[in-house]
ZAVO-461841 format. One line per 8 residues: number of its first residue (from 1); their letters; for each residue y, x, z of C-alpha. Coordinates in Angstrom, 1 decimal, decimal comma. Last residue first. Example, Ala and Ser with C-alpha at 12.3 -4.5 7.8 and 13.67 -1.06 7.14 Angstrom:
BEGIN
2	sa	-1,1 13,7 7,1 ~ -4,5 12,3 7,8
***
This chain:
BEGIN
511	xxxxxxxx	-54,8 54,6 37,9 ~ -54,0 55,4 34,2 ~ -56,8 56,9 32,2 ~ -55,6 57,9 29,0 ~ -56,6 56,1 25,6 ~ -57,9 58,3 23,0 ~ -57,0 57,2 19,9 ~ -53,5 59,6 19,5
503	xxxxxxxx	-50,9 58,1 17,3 ~ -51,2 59,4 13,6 ~ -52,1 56,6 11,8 ~ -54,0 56,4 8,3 ~ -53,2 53,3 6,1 ~ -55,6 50,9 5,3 ~ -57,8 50,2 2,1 ~ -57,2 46,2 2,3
495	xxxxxxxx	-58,9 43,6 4,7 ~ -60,7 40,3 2,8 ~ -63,0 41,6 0,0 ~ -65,8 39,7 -1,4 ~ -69,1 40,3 -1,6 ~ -70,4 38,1 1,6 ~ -68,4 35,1 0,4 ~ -70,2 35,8 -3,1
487	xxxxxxxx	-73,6 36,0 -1,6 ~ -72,9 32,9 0,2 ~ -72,0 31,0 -3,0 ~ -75,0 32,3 -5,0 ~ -76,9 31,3 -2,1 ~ -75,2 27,4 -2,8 ~ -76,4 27,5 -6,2 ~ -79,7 29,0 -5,7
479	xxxxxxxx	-80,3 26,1 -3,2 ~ -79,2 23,8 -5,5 ~ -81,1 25,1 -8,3 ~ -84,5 24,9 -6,5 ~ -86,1 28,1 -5,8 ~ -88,8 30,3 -8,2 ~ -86,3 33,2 -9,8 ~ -83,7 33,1 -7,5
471	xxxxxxxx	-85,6 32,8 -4,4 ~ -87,7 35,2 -5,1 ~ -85,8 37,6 -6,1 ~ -83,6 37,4 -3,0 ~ -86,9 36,6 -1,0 ~ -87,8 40,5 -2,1 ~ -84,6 42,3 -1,4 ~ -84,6 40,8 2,1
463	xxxxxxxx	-88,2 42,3 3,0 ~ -87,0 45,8 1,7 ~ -84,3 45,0 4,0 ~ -85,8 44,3 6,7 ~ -88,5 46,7 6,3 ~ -85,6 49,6 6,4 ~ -83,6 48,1 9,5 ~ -87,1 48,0 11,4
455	xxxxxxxx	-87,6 51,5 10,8 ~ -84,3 52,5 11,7 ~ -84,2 50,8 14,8 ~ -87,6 52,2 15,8 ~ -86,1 55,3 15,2 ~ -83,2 55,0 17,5 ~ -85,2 53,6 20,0 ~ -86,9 57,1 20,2
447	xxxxxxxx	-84,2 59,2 20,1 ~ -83,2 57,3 22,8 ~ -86,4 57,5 24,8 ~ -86,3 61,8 24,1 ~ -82,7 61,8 25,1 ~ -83,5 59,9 28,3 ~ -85,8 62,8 28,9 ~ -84,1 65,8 27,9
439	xxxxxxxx	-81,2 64,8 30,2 ~ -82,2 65,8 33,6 ~ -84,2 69,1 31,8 ~ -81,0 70,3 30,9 ~ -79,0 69,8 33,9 ~ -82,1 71,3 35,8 ~ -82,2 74,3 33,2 ~ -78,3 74,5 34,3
431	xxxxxxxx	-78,7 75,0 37,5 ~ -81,0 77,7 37,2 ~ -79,1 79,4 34,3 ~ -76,0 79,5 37,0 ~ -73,2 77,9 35,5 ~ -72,3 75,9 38,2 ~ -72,2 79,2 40,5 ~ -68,6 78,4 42,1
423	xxxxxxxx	-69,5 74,4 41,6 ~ -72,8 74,5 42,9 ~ -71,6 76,8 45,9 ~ -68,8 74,0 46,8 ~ -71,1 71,7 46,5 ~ -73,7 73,1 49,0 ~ -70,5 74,1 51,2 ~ -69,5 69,9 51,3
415	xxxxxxxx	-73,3 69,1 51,5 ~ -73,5 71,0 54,9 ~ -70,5 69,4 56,0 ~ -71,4 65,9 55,3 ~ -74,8 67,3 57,2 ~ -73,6 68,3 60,4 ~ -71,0 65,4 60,6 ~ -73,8 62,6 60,2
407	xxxxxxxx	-76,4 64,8 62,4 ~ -80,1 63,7 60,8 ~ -79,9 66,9 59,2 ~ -81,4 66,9 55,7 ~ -78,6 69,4 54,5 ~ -78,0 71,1 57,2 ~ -80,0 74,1 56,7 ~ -77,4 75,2 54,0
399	xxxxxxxx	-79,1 78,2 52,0 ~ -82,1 77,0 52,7 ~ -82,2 73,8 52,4 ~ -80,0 74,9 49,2 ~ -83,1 77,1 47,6 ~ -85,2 73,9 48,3 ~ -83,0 71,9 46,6 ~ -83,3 74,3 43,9
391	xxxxxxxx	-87,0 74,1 43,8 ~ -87,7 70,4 44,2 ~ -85,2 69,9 41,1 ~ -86,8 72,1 39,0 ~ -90,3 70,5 39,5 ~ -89,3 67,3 39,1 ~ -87,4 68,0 35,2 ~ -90,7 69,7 34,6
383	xxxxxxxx	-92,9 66,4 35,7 ~ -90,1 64,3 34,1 ~ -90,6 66,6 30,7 ~ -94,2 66,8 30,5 ~ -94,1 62,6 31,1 ~ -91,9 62,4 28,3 ~ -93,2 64,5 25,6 ~ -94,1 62,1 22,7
375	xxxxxxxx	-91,9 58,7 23,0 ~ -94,5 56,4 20,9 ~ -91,8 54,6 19,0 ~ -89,8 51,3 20,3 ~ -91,0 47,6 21,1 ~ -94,0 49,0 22,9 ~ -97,6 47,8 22,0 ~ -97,4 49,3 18,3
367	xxxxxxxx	-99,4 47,7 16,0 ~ -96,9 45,7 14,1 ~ -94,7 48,9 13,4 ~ -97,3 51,2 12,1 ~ -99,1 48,6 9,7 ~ -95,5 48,3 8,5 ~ -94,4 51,7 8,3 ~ -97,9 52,5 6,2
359	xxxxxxxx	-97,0 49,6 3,7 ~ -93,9 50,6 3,1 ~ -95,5 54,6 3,1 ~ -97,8 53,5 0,4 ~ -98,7 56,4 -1,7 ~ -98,1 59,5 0,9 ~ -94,7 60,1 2,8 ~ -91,5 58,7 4,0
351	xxxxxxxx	-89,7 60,7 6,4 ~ -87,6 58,0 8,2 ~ -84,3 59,1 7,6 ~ -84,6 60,3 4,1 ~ -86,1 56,6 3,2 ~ -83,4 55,4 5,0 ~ -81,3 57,1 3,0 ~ -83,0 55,8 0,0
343	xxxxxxxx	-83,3 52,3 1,4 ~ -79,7 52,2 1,8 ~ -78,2 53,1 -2,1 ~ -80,7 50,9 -3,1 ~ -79,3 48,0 -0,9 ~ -75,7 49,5 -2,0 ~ -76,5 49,3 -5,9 ~ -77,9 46,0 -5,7
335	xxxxxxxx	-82,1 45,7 -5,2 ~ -84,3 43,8 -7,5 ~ -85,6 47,1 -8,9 ~ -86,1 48,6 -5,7 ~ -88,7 46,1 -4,7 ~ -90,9 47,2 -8,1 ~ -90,4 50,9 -7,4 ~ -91,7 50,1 -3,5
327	xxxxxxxx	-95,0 48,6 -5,0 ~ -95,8 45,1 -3,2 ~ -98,1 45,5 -0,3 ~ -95,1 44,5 2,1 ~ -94,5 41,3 0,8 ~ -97,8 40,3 1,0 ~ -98,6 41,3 4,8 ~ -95,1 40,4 5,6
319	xxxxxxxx	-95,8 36,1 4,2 ~ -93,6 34,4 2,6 ~ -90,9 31,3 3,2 ~ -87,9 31,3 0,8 ~ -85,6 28,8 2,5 ~ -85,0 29,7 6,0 ~ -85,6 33,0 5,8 ~ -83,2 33,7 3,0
311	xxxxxxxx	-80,6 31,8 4,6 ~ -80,7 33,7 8,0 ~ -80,3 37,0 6,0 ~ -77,1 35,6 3,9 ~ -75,7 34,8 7,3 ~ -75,9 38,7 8,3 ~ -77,9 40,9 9,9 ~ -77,4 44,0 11,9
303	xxxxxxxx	-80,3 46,2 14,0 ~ -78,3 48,6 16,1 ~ -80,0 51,3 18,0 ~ -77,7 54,1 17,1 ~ -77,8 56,0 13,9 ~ -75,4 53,6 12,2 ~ -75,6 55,2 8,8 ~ -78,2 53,1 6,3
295	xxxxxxxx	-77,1 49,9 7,6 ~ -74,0 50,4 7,9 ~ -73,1 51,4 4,6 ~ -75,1 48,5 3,6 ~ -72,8 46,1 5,5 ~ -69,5 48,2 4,4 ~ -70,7 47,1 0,6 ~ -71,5 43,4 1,6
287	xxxxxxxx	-68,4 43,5 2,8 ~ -66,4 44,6 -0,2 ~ -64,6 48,0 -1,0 ~ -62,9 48,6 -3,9 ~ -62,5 51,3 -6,8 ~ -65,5 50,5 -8,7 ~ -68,0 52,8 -8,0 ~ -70,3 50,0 -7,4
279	xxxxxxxx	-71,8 51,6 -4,3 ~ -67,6 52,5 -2,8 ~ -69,2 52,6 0,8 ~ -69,0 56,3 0,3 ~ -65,7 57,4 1,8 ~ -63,7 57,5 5,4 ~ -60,8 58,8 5,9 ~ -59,2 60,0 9,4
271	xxxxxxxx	-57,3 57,3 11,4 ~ -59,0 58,0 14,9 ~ -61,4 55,3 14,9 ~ -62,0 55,5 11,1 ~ -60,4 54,5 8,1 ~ -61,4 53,6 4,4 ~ -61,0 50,0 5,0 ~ -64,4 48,4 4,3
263	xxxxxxxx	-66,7 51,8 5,5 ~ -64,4 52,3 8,8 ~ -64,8 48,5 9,3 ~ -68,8 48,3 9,4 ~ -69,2 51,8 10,6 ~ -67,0 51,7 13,8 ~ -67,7 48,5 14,6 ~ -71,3 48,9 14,4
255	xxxxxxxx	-71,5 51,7 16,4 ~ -71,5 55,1 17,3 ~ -68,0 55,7 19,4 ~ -67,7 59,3 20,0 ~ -64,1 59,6 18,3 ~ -62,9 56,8 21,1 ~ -63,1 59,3 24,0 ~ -62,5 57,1 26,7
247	xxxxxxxx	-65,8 56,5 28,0 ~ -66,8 53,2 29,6 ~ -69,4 52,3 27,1 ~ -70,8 49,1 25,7 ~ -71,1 50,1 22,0 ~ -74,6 49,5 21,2 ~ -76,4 46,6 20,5 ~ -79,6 44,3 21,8
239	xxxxxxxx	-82,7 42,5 20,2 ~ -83,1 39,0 19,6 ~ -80,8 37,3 17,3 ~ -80,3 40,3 15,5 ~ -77,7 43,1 16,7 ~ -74,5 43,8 14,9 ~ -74,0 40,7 12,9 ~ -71,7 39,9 9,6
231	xxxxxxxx	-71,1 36,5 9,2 ~ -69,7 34,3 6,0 ~ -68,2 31,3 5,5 ~ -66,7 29,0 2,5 ~ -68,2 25,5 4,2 ~ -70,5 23,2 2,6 ~ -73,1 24,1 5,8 ~ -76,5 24,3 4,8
223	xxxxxxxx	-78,8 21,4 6,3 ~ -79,9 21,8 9,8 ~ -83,3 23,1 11,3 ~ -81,5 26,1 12,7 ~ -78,6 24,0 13,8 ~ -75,3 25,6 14,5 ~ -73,6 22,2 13,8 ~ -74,4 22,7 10,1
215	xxxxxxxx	-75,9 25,3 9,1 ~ -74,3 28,9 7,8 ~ -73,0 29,0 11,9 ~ -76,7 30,1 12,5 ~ -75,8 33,4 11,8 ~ -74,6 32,9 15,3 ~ -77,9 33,8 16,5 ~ -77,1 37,6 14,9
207	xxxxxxxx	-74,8 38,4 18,2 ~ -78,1 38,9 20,3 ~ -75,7 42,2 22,0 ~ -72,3 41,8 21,1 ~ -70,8 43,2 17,5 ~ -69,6 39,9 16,1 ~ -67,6 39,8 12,5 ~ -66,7 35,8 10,7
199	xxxxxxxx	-65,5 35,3 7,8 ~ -64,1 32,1 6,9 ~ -62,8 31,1 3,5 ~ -60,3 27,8 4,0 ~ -61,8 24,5 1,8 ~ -63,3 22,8 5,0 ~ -60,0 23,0 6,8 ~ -60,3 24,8 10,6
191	xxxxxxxx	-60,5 21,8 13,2 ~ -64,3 21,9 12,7 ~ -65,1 25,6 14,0 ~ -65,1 24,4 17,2 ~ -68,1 22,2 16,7 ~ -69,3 25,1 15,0 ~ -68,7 27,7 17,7 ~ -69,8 25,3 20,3
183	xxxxxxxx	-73,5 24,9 19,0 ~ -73,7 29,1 18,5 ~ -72,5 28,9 22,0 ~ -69,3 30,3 23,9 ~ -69,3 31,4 27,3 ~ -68,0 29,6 29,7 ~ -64,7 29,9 31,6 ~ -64,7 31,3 35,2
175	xxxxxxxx	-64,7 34,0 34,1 ~ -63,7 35,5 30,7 ~ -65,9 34,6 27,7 ~ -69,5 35,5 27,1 ~ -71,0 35,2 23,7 ~ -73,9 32,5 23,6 ~ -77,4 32,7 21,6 ~ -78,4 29,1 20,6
167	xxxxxxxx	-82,1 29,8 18,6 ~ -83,0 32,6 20,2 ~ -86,4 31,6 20,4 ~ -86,6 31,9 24,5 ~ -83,9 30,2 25,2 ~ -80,2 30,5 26,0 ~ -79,9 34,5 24,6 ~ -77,2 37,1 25,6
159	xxxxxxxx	-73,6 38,0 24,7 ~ -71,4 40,7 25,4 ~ -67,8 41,9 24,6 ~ -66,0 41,8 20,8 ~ -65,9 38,7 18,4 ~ -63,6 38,9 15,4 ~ -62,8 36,0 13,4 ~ -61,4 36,6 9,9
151	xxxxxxxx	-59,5 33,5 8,3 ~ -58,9 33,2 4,8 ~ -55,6 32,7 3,0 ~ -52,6 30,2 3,9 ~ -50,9 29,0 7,5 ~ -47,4 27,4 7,2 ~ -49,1 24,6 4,9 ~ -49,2 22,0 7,2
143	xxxxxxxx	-53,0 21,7 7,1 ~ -53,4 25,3 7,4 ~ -50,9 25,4 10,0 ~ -52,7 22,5 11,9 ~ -56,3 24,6 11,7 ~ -54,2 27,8 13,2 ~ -53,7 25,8 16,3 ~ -56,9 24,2 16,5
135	xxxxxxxx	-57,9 27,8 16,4 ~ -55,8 28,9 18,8 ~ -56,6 25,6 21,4 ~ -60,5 26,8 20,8 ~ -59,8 29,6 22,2 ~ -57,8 29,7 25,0 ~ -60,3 26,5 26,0 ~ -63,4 29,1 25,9
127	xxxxxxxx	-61,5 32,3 27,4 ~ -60,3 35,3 25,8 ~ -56,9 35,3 27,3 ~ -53,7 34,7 25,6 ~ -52,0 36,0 22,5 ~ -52,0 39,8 23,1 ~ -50,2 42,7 23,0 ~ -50,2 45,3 19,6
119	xxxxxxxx	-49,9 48,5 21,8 ~ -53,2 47,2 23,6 ~ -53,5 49,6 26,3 ~ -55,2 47,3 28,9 ~ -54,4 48,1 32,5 ~ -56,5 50,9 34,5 ~ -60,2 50,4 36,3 ~ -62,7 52,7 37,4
111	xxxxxxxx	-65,4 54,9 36,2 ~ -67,8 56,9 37,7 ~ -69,4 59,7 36,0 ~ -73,4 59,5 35,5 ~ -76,2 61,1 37,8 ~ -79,4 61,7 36,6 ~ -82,1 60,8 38,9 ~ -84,2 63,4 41,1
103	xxxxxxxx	-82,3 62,7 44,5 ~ -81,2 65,8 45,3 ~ -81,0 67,8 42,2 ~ -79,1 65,5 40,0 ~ -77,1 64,5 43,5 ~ -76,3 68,4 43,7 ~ -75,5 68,3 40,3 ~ -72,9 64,6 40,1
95	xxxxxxxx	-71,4 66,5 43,1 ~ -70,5 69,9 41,3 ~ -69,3 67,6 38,1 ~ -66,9 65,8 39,7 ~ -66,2 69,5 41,7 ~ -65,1 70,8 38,0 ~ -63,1 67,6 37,1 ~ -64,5 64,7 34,9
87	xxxxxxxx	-61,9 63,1 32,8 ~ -61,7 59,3 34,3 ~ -64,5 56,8 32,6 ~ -63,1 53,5 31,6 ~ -63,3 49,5 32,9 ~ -60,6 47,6 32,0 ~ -59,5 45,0 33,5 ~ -56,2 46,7 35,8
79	xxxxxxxx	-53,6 43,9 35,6 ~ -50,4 44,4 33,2 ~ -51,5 43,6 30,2 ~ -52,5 40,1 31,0 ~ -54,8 37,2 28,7 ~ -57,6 37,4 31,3 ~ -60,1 39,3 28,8 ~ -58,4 40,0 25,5
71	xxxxxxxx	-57,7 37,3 23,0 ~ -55,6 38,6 20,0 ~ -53,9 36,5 17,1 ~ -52,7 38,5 14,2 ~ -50,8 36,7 10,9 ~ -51,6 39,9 8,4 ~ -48,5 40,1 6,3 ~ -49,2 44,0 7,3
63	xxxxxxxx	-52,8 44,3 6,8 ~ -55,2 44,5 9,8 ~ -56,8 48,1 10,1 ~ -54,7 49,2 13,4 ~ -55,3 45,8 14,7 ~ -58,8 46,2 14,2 ~ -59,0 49,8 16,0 ~ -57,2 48,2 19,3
55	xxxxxxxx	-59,8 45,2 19,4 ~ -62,7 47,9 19,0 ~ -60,6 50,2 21,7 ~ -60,5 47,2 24,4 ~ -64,3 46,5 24,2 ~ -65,3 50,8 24,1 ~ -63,3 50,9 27,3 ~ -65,8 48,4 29,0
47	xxxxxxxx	-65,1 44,9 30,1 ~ -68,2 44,4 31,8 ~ -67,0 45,6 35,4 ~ -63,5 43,7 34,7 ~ -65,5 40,1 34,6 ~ -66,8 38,4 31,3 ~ -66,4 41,6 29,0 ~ -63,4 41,2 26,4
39	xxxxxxxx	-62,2 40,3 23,3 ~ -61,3 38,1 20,4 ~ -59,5 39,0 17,5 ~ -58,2 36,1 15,4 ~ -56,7 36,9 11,8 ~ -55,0 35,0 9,4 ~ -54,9 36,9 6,3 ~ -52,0 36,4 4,0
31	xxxxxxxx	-53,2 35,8 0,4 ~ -54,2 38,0 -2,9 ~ -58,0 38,6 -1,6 ~ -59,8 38,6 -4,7 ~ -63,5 37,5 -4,8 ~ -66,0 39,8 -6,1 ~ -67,5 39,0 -8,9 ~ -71,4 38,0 -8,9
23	xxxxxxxx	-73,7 40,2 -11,1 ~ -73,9 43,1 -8,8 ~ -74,9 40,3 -5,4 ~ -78,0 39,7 -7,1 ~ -80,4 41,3 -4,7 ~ -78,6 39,3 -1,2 ~ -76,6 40,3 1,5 ~ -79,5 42,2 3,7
15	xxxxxxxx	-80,9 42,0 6,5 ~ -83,4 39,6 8,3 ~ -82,8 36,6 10,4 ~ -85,6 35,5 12,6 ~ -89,4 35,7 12,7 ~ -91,6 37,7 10,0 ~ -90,4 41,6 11,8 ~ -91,3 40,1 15,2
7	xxxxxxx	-88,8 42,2 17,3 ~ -89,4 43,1 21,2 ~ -86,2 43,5 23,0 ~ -85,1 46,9 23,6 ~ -83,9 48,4 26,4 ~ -80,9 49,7 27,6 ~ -79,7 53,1 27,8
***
């Protein structure tokens, strides 16, 4: 598991689409959707199963007089890019043990590569200039009139931060070309008519700097775009995301992807239903309603944001200390039906407890030195974890002296008849109280970030909820007007409930 970036609750974008989002309509979606999907690890050994399965899961969602344009790594279907995790045999699992025991450190599958299984195909490789000549191709139909409707962009792979505040993250394109800037993206972004609703979805680590796209040029400091747009983030502009896995298993895929889309089309990974996103109980799905659905049900270490969240901090300045003192009943009040709908899970979640748990959870998270919870536990578990380990190796020592031999063939053999044993007697309770202890540990630090996650999720948008109010009850009328305008970008409703499928999800592993 990677680790988290520290997160100054005060600084940056914070969550949430807005508190007056259930007096604004909804904007209809009655024309074709144009549709880029864009995805793909820089290099084959970062272009992970889960990146080809959250471009294969869109195109299963997209509507049928969708006009689809995918980008996937170098463009090919027939060259082994993708990185994915084989089935693990009996002796796979006999080795991984005996190195478990050996060499004190969990051992992982391997993985390997196999061809993209993209049933849809693709347009062209996800690379800078690919890119940039598809949309400067879509911004001609548009101008022509062979193009109508909004345009969803859909960014899948990794990204990373330029500076130390965040302020021009980049997502990383296919080698040799270079990865794509929060700066680029809106210069790019100008061949695309100024009147044409864009929406815009990226789920790579530091993917909420390009909620910077609501300014002009990508400029923090920038006025507000005039532009119809609208982005939904799966990470903040300084903390990581989840979802870069080689396993092949797509109904174990925790993310934002998976929760975002599955809430706003009524499908999952696998084609099964989905329901609850539906806060306004009124039949439809927007994205403001699949973003709080998110929000409160991601259980993985994913902190979203969205343009709305940038736009609140940059014009309603306040101070956490204040807003966090103010009575949780109040706060709630302001909220729409899916903000309230989230805080109360979260609420669940978290355990919330005693007069002031808002401000409690905040005094909690500012103080603490490490950028996740207080892992209780870990230490007693690598010390028993050690322990284990020494003792069963020391029960193979001796039951194949040649294990530590410095004789190459004496010990390959030796290892090959430990191996063999650990695989005959793999569910021996000794072995497997090492296997459990192995992974007790990283569970604990995940369970960990996970919390932290969630805690930071809640005062986000608790915080949101507030400036929302604020804004619209103290801020100038332009800049009401124009959050009004976002909100209703972010409310609106651009893919339709979509159809189940029945072809199988899980990829295989072709060598």
């Amino acid at each position: 598991m990677r680790g988290l970036t520290v997160l100054t609750l005060g600084v940056g974008v914070a969550l949430t689409v807005g508190a007056y989002g259930q007096a604004v309509s909804p904007a209809p979606s009655t024309s074709p959707l144009q549709v880029l999907l864009v995805g793909g690890g820089p290099e084959p050994n970062l272009n992970q199963a889960a990146i080809e399965s959250n471009i294969r899961y869109l195109s299963h969602l997209m509507p049928s007089n969708a006009n689809v344009t995918t980008l996937f790594a170098n463009g090919s279907l027939t060259t082994p890019t993708v990185l994915a995790r084989a089935a693990v045999t009996q002796n796979d699992a006999a080795n991984m043990l005996y190195s478990t025991i050996q060499d004190h450190v969990v051992m992982e599958p391997s993985d390997s590569f196999r061809k993209p299984q993209l049933p849809g195909g693709v347009s062209g490789a996800a690379t800078s200039s690919v890119f940039r000549a598809k949309l400067q191709a879509l911004g001609d139909n548009y101008r022509a009139g062979t193009a109508a409707g909004p345009l969803l962009l859909y960014f899948t792979g990794h990204g990373g931060p330029t500076n130390r505040e965040y302020s021009n993250n980049i997502y990383a394109m296919w080698r040799p070309s270079p990865p794509l800037s929060v700066t680029d993206f809106a210069t790019d972004l100008r061949v695309i008519p100024r009147n044409v609703p864009v929406y815009v979805v990226m789920v790579q680590c530091f993917s909420g700097g390009f909620a910077n796209l609501i300014f002009k040029g990508g400029e923090e400091g920038a006025p507000v775009t005039d532009r119809p747009l609208a982005g939904f983030f799966a990470s903040t502009s300084s903390t990581e995301a989840a979802g870069c896995t080689a396993a092949i298993d797509e109904k174990y895929y925790p993310d934002f992807t998976s929760f975002f889309f599955s809430a706003l089309t009524g499908r999952n990974r696998v084609g099964q239903k989905v329901t609850g996103a539906d806060f306004r109980h009124d039949g439809k799905i927007t994205m403001a309603e699949a973003y709080d659905y998110t929000i409160a049900n991601d259980p993985t270490i994913d902190i979203p944001t969205c343009t709305s969240d940038m736009f609140l901090r940059r014009f309603v300045p306040d101070r956490d200390s204040d807003v966090f003192m103010l009575p949780r009943i109040l706060v709630k009040s302001w909220a729409t039906p899916g903000q309230l709908a989230a805080l109360n899970i979260l609420e669940r979640k978290i355990g919330f407890h005693g007069k002031h748990p808002v401000t409690a959870l905040y005094n909690m998270m500012t103080t603490l030195k490490s950028p996740t919870m207080p892992v209780i536990g870990v230490r007693k578990t690598v010390k028993r974890f050690d322990g284990l380990a020494s003792n069963e190796f020391q029960m193979l020592r001796h039951r194949f002296p040649g294990l530590t031999s410095k004789n190459d063939a004496r010990r390959r053999s030796a290892t090959a008849r430990a191996v063999a044993w650990i695989e005959k007697n793999y569910h021996d309770s000794a072995l497997q109280a090492v296997l459990r202890a192995s992974h007790e540990g990283d569970n604990l630090q995940e369970t960990a970030a996970e919390q932290f996650a969630l805690r930071v999720r809640y005062l986000r948008l608790f915080k949101s909820i507030f400036l929302a109010h604020k804004l619209m009850q103290t801020g100038e009328p332009d800049v009401q007007a124009r959050f009004a305008e976002l909100m209703k970008a972010e409310d609106s409703t651009p893919l339709p409930p979509a159809a189940g499928w029945a072809e199988p999800q899980t990829a295989t592993l072709t060598r």
